[in-house]
C-alpha positions as CSV (number, residue, x, y, z in Angstrom):
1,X,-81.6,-7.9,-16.4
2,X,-78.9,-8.2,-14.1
3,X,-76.4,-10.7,-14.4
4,X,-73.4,-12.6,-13.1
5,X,-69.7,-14.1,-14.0
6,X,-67.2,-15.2,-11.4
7,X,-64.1,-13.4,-11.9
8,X,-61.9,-16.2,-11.2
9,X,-62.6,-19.4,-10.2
10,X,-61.4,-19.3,-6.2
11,X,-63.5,-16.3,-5.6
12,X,-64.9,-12.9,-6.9
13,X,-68.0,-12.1,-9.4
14,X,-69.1,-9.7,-11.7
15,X,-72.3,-8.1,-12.3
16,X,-73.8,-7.0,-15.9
17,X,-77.0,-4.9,-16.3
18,X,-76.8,-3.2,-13.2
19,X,-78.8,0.6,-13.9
20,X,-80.0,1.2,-10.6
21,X,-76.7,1.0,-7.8
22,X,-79.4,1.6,-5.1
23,X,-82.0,-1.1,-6.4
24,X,-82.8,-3.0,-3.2
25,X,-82.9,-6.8,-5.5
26,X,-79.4,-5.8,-6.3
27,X,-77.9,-4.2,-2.7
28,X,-79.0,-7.8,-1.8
29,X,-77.3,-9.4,-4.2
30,X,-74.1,-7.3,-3.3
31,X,-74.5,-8.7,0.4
32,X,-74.8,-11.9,-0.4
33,X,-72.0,-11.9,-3.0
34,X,-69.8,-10.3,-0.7
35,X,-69.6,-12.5,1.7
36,X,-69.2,-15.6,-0.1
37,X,-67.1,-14.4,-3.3
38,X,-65.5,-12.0,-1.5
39,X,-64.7,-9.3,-4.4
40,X,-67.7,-7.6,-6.6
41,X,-67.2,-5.7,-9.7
42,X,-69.5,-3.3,-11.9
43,X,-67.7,-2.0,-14.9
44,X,-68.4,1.4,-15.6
45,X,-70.9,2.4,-13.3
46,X,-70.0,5.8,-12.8
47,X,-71.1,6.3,-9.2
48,X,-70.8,9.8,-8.4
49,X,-69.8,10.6,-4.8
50,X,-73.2,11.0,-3.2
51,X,-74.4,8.0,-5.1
52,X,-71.3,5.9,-3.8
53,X,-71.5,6.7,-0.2
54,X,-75.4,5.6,-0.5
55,X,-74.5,2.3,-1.8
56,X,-72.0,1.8,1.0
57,X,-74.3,3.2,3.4
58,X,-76.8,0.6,2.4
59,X,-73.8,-2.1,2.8
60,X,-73.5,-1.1,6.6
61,X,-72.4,2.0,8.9
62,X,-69.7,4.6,6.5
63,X,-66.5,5.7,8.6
64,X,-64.4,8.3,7.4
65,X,-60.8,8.3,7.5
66,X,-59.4,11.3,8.1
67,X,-62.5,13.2,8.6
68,X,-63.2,12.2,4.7
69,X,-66.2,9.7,3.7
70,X,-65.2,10.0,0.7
71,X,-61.3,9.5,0.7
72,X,-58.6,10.4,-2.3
73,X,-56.5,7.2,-3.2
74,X,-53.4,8.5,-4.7
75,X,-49.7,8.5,-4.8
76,X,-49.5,11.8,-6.3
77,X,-48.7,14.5,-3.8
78,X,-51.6,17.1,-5.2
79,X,-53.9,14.7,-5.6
80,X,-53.9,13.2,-1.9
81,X,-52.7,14.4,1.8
82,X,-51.7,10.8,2.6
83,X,-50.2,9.8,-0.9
84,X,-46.5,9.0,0.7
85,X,-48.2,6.6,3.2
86,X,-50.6,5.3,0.4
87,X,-47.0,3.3,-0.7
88,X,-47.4,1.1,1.6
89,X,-50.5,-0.2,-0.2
90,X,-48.1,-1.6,-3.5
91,X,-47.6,-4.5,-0.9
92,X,-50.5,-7.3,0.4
93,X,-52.2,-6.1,3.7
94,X,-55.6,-6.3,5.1
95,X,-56.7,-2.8,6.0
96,X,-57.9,-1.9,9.7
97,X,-55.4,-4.5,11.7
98,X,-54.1,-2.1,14.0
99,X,-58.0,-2.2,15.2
100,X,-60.4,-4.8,17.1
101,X,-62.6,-4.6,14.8
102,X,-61.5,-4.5,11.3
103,X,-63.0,-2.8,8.1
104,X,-65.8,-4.7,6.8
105,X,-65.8,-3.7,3.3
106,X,-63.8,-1.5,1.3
107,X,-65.3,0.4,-2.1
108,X,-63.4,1.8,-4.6
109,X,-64.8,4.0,-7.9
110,X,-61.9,5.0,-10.9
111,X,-62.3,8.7,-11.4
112,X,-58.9,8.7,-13.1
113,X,-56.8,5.6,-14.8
114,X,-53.0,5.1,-15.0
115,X,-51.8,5.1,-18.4
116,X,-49.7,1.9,-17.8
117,X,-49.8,0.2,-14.6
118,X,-52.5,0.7,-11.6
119,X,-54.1,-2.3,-11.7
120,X,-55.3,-3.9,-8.2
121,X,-54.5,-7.6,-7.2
122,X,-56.7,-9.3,-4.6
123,X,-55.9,-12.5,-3.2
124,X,-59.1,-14.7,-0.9
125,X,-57.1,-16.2,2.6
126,X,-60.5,-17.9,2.9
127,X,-59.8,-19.9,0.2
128,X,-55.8,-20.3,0.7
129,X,-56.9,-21.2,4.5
130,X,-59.2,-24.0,2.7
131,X,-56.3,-25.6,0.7
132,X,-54.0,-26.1,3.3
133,X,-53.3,-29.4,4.0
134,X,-54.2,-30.8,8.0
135,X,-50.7,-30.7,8.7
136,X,-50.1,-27.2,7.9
137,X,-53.3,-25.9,9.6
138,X,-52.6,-27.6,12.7
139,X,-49.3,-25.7,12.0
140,X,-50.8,-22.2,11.8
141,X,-53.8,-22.6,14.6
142,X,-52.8,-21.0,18.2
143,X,-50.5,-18.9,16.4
144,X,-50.6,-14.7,17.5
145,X,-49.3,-12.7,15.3
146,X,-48.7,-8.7,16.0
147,X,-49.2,-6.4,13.5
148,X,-48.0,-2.7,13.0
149,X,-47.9,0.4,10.6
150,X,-44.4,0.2,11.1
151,X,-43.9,-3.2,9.5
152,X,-45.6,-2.1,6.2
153,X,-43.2,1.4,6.3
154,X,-40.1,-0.2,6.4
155,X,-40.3,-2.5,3.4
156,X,-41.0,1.5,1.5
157,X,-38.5,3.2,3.9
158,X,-36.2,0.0,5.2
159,X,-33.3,2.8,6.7
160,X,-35.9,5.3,8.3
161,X,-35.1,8.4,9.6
162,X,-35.4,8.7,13.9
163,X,-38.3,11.0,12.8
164,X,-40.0,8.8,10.6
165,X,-39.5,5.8,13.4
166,X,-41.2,8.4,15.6
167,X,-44.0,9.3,13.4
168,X,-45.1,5.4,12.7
169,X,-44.3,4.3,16.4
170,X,-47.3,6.7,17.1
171,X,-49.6,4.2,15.8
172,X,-51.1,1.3,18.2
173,X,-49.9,-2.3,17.2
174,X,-52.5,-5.1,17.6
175,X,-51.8,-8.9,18.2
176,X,-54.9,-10.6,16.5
177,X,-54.5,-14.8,15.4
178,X,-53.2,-15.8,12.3
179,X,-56.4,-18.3,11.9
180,X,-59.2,-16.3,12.2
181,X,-61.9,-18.5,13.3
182,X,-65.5,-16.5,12.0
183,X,-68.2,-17.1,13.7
184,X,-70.7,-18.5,10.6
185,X,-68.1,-21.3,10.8
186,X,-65.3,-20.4,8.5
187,X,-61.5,-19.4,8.5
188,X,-59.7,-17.3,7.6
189,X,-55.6,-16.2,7.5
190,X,-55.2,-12.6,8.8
191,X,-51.5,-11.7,7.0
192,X,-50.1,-9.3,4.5
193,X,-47.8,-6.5,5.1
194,X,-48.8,-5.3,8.3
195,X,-47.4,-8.9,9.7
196,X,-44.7,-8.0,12.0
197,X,-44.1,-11.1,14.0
198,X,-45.3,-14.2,15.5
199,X,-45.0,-13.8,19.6
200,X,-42.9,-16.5,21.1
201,X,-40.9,-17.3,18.1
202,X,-37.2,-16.4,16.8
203,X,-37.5,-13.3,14.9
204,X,-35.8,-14.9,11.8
205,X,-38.2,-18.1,12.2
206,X,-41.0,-15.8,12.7
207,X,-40.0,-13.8,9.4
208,X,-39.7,-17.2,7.1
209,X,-43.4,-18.6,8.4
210,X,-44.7,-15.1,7.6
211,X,-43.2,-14.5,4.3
212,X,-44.1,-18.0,3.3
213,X,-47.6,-18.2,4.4
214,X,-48.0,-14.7,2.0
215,X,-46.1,-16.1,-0.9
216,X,-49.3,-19.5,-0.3
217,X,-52.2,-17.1,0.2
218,X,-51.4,-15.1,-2.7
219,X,-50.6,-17.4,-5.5
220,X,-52.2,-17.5,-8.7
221,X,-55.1,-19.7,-8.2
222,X,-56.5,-17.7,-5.2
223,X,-56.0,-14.2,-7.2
224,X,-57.3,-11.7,-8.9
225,X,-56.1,-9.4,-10.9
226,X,-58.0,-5.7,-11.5
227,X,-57.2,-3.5,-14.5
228,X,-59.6,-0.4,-14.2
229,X,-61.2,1.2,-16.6
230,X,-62.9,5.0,-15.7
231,X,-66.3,4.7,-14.0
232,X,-65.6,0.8,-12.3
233,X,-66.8,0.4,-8.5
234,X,-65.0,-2.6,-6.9
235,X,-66.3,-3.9,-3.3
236,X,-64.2,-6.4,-1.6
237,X,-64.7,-8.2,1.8
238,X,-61.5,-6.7,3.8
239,X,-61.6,-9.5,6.5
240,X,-60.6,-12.2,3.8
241,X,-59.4,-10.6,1.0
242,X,-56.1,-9.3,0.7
243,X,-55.3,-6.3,-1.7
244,X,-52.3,-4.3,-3.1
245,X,-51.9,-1.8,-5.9
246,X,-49.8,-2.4,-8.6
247,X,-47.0,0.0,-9.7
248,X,-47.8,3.2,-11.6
249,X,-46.1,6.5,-11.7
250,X,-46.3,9.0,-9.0
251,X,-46.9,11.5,-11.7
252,X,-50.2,9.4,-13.2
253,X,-53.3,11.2,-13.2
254,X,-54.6,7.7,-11.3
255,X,-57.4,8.7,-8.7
256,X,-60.0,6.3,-6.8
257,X,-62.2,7.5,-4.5
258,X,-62.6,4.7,-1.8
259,X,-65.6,4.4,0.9
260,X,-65.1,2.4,4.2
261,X,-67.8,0.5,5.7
262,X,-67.6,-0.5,9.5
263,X,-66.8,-3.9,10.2
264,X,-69.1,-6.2,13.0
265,X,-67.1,-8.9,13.9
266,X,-63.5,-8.7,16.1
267,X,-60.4,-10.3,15.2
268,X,-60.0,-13.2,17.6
């Protein structure tokens, strides 16, 4: 029988029993979950890769980045194309904010662990939204905020090279609201790394709100904290869930293979 736990109190759950990834009682439970915990977790599951991209397929449209459905997450040179880029994901970000339409949902199996280190934080901006006092949201609503590859580079590379300014200029930057307001009703804080500034404000005022309103969404109460074990599958809800990896060394055998499932809804 399958069962349930939250994985912490603000948001997340995770789910016992499971035997049957494709079961359609349990892809329905995943739906629902996802939307209203946010994070889902199976421990050891041990999706292969055909059997992972049918569960995300049956979780909405699969894209592939890179021309790969199935994409290497790594920081290890051999292990992934991308892996001095995939830095940039030790810091909180949203993925898919340089886009209208963000990623819906993000899944990741552990083929390979860390030995020390490698875990995953998540962090719900649904429910940091919710805890703001009145004051504060009134603060936040009507603000734009623009958001760019570059922003999350520099904090890995803060003195780039000309060609390295180059190569992340070549990617679009996207002005979205910080309070996204969903259409079932709800809000949600679009922030993290990619956070480059609020238009119409002085740069260094712009930098302090940001930074702050980070440091708020991602405190203790609304996290979670992910240590992996071979053979998990985590699903999170990339509109309001924040995510970054923890440190691990670049020569760690760590390797997650990570679907992405289309999102539905634009940033407002």
């Amino acid at each position: 029988m399958i069962d349930s736990v939250a994985l912490s109190p603000a948001f997340g759950v995770e789910f016992t029993g499971v035997t049957d990834a494709l079961d359609d009682s349990f892809v329905h439970r995943c739906v629902e979950a996802l939307k209203w915990r946010g994070v889902l977790l199976v421990r050891g599951l041990h999706l292969d890769d055909e059997q992972q991209l049918a569960f995300s397929r049956r979780m909405g449209e699969v894209v592939a980045l890179g021309g790969q459905e199935i994409f290497p997450i790594s920081i290890n040179p051999e292990k992934s194309k991308t892996a001095k880029y995939l830095r940039g994901a030790f810091y909180w970000h949203l993925d898919g904010t340089s886009d209208d339409i963000p990623v819906k949902a993000t899944t990741l199996t552990a083929r390979q662990i860390a030995m020390t280190g490698g875990g995953t934080d998540f962090a719900s901006t649904y429910a940091a939204y919710e805890s703001l006092p009145e004051k504060e949201r009134e603060r936040y609503e009507g603000l734009r905020v623009v958001h760019s590859f570059e922003a999350t580079q520099r904090l890995v590379t803060p003195d780039p090279t000309d060609e390295e300014l180059a190569a992340w200029r070549t990617q679009p930057t996207h002005e979205v609201s910080l309070v996204w307001a969903r259409r079932d009703g709800r809000r949600s804080l679009v922030t993290g790394a990619t956070a480059d500034h609020v238009v119409g404000m002085d740069p260094a005022d712009s930098r302090a709100l940001l930074d702050e309103l980070l440091e708020c969404a991602t405190q203790e109460r609304f996290r979670y904290t992910h240590d992996w074990r071979i053979g998990d599958l985590v699903v999170w809800d990339n509109t309001g869930v924040l995510h970054r990896a923890l440190p691990y060394d670049e020569n760690s055998e760590r390797l997650l293979h990570r679907t992405t499932v289309v999102g539905d809804e634009a940033f407002a």
